[in-house]
Backbone as a ProteinNet text record, in pm:
[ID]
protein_1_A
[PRIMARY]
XXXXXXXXXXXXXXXXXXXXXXXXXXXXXXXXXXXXXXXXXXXXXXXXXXXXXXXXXXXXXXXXXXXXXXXXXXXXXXXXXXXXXXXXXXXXXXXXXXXXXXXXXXXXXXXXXXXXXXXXXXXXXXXXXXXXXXXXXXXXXXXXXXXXXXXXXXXXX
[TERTIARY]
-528.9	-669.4	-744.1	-865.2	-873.4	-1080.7	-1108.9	-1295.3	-1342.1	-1396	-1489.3	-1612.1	-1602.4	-1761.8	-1835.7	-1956.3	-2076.8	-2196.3	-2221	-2299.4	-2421.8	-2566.8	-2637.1	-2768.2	-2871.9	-2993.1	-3069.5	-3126.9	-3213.3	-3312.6	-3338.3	-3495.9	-3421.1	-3276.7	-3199.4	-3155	-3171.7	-3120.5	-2998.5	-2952.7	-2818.9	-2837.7	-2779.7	-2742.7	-2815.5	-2920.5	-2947.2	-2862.4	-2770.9	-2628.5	-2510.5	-2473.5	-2342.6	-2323.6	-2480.3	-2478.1	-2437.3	-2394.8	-2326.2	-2388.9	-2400.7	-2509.4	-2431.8	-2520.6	-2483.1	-2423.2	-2293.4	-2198.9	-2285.4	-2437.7	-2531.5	-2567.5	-2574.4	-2676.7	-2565.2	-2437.7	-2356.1	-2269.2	-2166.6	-2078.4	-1971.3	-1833.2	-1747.3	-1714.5	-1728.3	-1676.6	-1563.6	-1536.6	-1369.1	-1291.2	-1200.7	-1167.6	-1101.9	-1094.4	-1049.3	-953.4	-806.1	-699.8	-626.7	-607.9	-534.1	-455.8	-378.5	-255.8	-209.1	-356.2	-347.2	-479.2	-416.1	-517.1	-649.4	-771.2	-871.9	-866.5	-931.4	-887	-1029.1	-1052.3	-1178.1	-1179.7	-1292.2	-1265.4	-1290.1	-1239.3	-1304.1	-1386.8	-1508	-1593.8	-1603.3	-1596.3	-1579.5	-1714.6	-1771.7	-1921.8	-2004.3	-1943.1	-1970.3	-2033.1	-1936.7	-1963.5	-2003.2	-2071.1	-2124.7	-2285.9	-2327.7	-2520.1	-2568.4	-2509.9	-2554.5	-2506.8	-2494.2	-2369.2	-2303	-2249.3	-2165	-2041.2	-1937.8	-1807.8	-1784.2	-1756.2	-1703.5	-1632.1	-1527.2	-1398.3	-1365.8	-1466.9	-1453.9	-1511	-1445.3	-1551.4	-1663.2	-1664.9	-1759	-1924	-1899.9	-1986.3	-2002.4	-1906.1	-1967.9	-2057.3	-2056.6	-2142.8	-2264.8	-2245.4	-2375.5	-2495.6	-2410.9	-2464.4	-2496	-2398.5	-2423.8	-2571.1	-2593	-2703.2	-2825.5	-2851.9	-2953.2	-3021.3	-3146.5	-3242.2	-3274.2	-3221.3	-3210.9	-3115.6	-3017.9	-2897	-2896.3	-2825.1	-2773.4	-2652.3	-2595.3	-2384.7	-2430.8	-2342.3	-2301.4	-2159.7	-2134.1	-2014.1	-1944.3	-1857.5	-1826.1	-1928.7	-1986.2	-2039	-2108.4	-2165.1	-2347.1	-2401	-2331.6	-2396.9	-2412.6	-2528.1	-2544.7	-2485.7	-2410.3	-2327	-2427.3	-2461.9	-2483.9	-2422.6	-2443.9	-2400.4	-2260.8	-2300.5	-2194.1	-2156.1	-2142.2	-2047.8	-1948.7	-2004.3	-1922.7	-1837.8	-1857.7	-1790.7	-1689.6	-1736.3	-1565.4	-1456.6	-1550.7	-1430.9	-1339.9	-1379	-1308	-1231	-1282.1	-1214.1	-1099	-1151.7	-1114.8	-1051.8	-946.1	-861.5	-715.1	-661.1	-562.4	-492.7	-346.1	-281.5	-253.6	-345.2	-343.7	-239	-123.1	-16.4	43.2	88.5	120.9	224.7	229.4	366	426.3	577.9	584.8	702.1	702.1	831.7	960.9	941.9	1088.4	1164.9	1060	1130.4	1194.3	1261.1	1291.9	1219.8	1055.6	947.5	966.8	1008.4	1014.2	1126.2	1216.3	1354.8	1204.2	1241.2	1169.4	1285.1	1291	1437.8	1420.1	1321.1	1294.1	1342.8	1323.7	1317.2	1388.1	1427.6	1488.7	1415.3	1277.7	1214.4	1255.5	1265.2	1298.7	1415.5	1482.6	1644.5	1624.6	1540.5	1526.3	1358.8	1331.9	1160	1167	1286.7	1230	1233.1	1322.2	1264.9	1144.8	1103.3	945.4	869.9	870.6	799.5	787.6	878.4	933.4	868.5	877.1	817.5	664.8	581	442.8	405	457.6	423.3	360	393.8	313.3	424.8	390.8	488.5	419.9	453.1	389.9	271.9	170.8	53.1	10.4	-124.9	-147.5	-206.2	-168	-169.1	-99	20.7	101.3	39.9	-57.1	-101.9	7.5	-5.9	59.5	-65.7	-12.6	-73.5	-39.2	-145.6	-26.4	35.8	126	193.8	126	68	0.7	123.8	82.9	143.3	80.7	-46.8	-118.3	-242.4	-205.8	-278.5	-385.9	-332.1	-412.1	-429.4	-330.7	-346.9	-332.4	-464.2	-468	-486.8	-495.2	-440.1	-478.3	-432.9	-453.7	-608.7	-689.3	-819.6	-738.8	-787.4	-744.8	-748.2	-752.7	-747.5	-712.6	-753.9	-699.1	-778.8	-747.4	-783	-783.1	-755	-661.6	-763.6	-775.2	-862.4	-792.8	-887.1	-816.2	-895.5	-830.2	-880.9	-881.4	-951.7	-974.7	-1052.7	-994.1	-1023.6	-974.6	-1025.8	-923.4	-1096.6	-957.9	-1082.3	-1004.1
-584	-604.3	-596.1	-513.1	-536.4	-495.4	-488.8	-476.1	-336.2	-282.1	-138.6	-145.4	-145.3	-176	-13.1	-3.4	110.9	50.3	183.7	208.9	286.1	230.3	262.1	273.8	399.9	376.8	319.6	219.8	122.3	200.5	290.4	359.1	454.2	465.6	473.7	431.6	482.8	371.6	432.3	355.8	339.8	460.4	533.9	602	493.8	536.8	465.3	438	525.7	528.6	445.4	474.8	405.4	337.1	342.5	246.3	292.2	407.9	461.6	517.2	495.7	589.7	721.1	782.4	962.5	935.5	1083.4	1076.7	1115.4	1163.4	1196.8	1062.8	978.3	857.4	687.1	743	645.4	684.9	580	618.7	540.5	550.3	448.1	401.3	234.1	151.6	138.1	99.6	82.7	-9.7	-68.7	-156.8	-246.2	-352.9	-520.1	-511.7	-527.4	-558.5	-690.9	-764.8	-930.7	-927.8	-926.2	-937.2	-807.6	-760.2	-614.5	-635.1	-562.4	-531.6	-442.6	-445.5	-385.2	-230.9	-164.7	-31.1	36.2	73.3	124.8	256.3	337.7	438.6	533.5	635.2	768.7	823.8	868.8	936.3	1074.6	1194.5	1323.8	1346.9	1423.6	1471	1534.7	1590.6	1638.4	1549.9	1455.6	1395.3	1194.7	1233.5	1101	1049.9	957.3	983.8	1025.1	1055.3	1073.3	1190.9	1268.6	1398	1399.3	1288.7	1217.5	1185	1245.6	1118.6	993.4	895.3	816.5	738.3	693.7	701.6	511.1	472.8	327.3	221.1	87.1	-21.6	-5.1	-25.9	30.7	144.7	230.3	306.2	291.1	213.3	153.9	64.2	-47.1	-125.7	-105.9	-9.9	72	68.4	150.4	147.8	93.1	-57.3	-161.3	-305.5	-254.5	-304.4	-206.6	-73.4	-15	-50.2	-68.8	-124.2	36.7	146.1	244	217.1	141.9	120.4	-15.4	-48.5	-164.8	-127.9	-304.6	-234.5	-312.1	-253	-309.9	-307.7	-418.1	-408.1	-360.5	-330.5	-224.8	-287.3	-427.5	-498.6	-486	-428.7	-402.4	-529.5	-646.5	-682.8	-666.5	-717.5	-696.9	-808	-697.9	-785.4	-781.2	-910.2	-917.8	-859.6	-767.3	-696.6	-802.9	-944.5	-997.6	-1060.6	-1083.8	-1128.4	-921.2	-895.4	-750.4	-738.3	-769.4	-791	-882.2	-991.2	-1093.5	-1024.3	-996.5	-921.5	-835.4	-737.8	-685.5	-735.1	-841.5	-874.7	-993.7	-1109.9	-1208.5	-1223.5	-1139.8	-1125.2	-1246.2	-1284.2	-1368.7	-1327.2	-1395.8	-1390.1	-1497.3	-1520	-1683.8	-1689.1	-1685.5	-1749.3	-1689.1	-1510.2	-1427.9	-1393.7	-1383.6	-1299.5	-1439.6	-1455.5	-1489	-1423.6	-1401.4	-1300	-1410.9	-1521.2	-1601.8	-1544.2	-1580.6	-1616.8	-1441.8	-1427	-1306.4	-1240.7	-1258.8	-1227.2	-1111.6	-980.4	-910.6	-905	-977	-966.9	-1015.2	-945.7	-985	-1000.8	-1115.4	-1147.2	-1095.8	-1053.2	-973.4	-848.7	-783.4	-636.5	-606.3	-639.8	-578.3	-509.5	-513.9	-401	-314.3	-403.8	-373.6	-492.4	-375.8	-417.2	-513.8	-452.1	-521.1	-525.8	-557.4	-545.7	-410.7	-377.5	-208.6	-139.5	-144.1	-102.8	-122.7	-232	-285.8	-188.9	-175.3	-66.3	34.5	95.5	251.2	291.3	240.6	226.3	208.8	150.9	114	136.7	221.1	279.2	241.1	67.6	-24.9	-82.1	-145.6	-268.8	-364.9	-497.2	-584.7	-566	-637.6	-603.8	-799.6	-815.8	-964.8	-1039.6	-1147.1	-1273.9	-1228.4	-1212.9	-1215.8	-1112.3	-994	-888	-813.3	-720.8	-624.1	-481.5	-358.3	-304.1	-154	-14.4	95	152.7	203.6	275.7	408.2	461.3	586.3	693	752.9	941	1028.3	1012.1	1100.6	1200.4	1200.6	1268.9	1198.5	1060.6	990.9	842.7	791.1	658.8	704.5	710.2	755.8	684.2	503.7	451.1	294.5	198.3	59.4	44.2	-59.3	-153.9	-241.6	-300.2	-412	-519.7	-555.5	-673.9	-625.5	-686.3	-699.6	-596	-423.5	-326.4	-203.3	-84.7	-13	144.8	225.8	347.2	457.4	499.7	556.6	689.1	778.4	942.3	968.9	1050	1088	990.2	1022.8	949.1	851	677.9	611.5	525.2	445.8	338.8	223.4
-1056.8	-1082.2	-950.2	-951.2	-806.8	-857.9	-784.7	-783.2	-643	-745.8	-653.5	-606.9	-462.2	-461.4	-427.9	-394.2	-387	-295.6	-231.7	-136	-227.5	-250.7	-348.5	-275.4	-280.1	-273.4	-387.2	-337.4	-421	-516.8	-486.9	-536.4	-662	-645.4	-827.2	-883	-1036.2	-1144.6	-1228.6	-1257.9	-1375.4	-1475.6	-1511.9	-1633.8	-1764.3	-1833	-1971.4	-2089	-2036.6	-2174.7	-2159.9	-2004.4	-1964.1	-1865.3	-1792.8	-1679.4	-1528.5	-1537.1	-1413.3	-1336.6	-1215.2	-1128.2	-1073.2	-1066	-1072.7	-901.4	-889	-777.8	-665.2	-693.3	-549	-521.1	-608.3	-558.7	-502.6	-554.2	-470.8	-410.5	-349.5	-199.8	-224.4	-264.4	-251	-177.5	-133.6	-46	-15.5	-126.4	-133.6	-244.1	-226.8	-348.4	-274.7	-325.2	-307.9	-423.4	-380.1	-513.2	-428.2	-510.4	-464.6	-464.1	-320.7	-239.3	-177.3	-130.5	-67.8	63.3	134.5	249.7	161.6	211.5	167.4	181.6	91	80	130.6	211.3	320.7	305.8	200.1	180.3	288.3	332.9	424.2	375.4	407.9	344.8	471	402	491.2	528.8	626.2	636.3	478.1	431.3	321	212.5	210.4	106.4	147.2	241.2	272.2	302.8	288	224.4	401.9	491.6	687.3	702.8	632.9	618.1	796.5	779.5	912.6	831.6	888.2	830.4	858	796.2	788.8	790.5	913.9	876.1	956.7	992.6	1090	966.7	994.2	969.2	1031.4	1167.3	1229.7	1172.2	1138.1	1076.7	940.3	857.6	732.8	739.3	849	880	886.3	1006.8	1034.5	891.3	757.4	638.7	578.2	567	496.5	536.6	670.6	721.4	750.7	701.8	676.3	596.6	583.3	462.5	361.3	374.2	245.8	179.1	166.8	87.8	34.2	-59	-104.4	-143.9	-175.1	-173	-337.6	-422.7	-554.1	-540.1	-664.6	-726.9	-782.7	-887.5	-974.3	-1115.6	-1124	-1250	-1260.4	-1106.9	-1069.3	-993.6	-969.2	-861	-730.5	-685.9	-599.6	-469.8	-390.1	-259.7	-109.3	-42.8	21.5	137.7	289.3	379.6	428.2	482.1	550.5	418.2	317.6	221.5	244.3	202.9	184.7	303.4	417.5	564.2	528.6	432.2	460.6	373.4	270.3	162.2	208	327.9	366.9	496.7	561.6	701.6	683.7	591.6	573.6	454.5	424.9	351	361.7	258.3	278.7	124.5	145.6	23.4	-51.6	-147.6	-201.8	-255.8	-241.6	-315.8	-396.4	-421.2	-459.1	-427.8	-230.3	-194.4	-112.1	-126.4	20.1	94.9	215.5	252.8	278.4	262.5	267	154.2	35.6	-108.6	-123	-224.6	-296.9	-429.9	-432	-496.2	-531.9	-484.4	-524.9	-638.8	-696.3	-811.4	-880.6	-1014.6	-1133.4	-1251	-1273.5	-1340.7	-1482.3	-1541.2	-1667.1	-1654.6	-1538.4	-1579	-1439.1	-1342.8	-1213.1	-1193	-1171.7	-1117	-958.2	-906.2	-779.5	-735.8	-644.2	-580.5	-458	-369.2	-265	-214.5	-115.4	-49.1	-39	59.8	59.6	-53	-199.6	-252.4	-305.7	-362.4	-364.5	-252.8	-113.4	-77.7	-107.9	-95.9	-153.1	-289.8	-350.4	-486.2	-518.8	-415.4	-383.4	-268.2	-195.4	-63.2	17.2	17.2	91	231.5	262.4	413.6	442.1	452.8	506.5	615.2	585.7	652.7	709.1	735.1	810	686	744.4	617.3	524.4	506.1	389.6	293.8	341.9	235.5	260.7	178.1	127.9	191.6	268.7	352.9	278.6	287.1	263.4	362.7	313.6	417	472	597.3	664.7	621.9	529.4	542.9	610.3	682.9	759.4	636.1	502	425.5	334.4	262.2	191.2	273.1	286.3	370.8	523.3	581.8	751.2	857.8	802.8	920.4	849.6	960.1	947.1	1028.9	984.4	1025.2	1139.4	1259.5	1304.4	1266.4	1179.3	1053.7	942.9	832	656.2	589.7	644.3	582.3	601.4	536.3	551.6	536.5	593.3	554.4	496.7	366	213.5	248.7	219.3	178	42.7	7.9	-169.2	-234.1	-361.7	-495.2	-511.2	-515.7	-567.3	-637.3	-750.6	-821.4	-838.4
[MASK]
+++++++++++++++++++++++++++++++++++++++++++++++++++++++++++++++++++++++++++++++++++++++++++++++++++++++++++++++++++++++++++++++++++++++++++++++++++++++++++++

């Protein structure tokens, strides 16, 4: 379960049918999933509202404190700039993983043999505060945040 947020000019509105604002008028942030480092999307020159890429906290910031934008949620609320900053900085793992225990055996189903397989399988590795981080292939996941978040290429929701 995790929550999508958006980079939105204020001066548009929602789809009357389904609520969705059209792919010119928003920007994916990224997504928040619990017991994962934050997923910080890349945005290419092309396809970003500065036709600048995107690729830092740093220069999301930049955005998220411009007064042409507002950030939503995936519900449609509206996120304040430094609330949207903790979500992504101040990440922790409430009580999901711990690397003593053997969390990964799921005594129902053996999902996984060991942690590494649990990685292997979710193409993740331990990351800070007990998140769960992805693993960099150089193509979709292109690097770690210096804190609790991770910068994503493509499509994700």
């Amino acid at each position: 379960m995790g929550t999508n947020y958006y980079l939105i000019k204020p001066e548009t509105s929602p789809c009357e049918h389904c609520g969705r604002f059209d792919i010119e008028d928003r920007w994916h942030i990224g997504k928040s999933s619990s017991g994962w480092c934050f997923g910080l999307h890349v945005l290419e020159d092309y396809a970003s509202p500065t036709g600048n890429t995107v690729d830092s906290l740093e220069k999301w910031k930049e955005l998220f404190f411009d007064k042409r934008y507002i950030i939503l949620d995936e519900y449609k609320a509206q996120i304040d700039p430094l609330e949207m900053l903790k979500t992504i900085t101040d990440r922790k793992d409430y009580g999901g993983l711990r690397w003593t225990d053997a969390w990964w055996y799921d005594s129902y189903t053996t999902a996984y043999k060991s942690e590494e397989d649990f990685h292997a399988k979710n193409y993740s590795e331990r990351g800070p505060n007990g998140l769960l981080r992805h693993k960099i292939d150089g193509f979709r996941f292109v690097g770690h945040g210096d804190g609790t978040w991770d910068l994503i290429k493509g499509e994700f929701s």
